[in-house]
C-alpha positions, 0 to 999 in steps of 0.5 A: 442520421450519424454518419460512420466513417468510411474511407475510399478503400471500403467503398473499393472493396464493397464496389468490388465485392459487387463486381465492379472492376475499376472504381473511381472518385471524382470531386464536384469542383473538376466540372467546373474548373475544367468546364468541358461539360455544360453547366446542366450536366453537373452533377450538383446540377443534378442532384444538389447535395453532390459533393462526390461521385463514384465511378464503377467500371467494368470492361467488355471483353468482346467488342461489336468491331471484334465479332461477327455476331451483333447480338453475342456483342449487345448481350455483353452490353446489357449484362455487364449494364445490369450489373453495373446498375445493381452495383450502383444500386447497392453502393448508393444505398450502403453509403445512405446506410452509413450516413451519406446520402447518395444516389445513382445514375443508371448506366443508360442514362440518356433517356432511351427506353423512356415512353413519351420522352425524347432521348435526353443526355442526363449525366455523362459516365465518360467525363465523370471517369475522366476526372476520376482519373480512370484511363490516360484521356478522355477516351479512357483508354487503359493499358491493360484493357483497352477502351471497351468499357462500360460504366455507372454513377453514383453522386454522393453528399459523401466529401473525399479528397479526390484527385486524378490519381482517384482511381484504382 
């Protein structure tokens, strides 16, 4: 397949259009020149033509520690992971659609909800949005929204010039 050439504003604006709020990049070599991860987690662990991996983010508006209701909280969760994995989703697939094989990692991504499986950590969205430069740390705090957010991956065979300034 001939690969279009695409830049990180178009995969912005379509991670938007999608309804992302942040979108980050983060280039296979952060795992290993930082090596807070093990080795397992990686993403070209995962899925061996990675060279890229999108972040997308949204924020959750209301937090659990911020309401009395549990369930007005979960269903925030649930809806803004459902829209993440559709976005995901979609990104992954215009990018295979542009020549570059991409795949997705759904928000829960642990393993729950997986009959006769124990809860597993497969890939973690938190440090892929640390090297992707969304937040100021690891606990990707955000000046404008806080550090409630939820987040999906998708690992690409697509090569960006990444960096922590990555992120928009």
């Amino acid at each position: 397949m001939v690969s279009v050439k695409l830049t990180k504003a178009q995969i912005i604006a379509k991670a938007k259009e999608f309804g992302a709020e942040f979108v980050g990049f983060a280039s296979i070599d952060k795992w290993a020149k930082h090596a807070d991860v093990a080795i397992e987690f990686y993403p070209q662990k995962i899925w061996s033509q990675t060279r890229t991996v999108v972040i997308l983010g949204v924020p959750l508006w209301l937090s659990i520690e911020q309401t009395l209701s549990l369930a007005i909280a979960k269903e925030q969760e649930r809806v803004t992971s459902d829209l993440l994995d559709e976005a995901a989703y979609r990104i992954a697939l215009f990018l295979n659609n542009n020549g570059y094989p991409s795949v997705n990692i759904p928000c829960d991504s642990n393993g729950e909800n997986i009959a006769d499986f124990p809860t597993v950590t497969v890939f973690s969205h938190v440090w892929a949005a640390h090297y992707a430069g969304l937040g100021q740390n690891r606990a990707l705090a955000n000046w404008q929204h806080g550090t409630q957010w939820n987040l999906v991956s998708i690992l690409s065979a697509f090569e960006l010039e990444c960096d922590q300034l990555g992120a928009t």
